[in-house]
N, C-alpha and C positions, 0 to 999 in steps of 0.2 A: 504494500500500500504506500502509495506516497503522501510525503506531508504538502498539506497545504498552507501559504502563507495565512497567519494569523492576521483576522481581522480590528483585532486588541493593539494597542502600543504595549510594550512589555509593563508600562507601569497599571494600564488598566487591566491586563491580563494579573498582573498580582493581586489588585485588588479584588478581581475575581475567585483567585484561588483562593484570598482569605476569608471572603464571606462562604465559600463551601465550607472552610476550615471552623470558622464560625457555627454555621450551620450543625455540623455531624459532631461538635464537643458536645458531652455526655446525651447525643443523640441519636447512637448506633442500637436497632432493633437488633436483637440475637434469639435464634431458634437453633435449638439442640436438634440435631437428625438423628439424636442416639434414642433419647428419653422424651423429646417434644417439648422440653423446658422454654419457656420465652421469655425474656429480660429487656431491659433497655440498658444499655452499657455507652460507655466513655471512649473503648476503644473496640478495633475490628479485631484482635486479637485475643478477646476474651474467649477464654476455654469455659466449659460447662460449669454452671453453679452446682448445679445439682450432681450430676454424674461423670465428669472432668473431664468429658469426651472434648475430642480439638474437630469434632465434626461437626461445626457451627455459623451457621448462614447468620450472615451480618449483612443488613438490610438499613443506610439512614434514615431516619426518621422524615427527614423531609420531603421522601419523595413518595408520601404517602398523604392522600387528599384530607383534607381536613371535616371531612363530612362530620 
């Protein structure tokens, strides 16, 4: 795949990436694929609360509608 030129200046492209960064602080969904467990977490690297499984779908929060 080839990149394509950003349409961002690097400065508004940062400030993009920090309101994602913004966004996903302690707003990462987590669903266990071992036990079903479901959290909301800080980071995408959180392993299982429940049963310490590392088979864990990390979903942000934000890109879930607000209904």
């Amino acid at each position: 795949m080839r990149d394509r030129p950003s349409s961002f200046t690097p400065a508004e492209l940062a400030q993009w990436q920090a309101g994602i960064d913004q966004a996903n602080r302690n707003n990462i969904w987590c669903h266990c694929r071992d036990c079903e467990a479901e959290w909301v977490d800080s980071t995408e690297t959180a392993s299982c609360r429940i049963c310490g499984s590392q088979r864990v779908e990390h979903i942000s929060c934000w890109q879930f509608p607000d209904d």
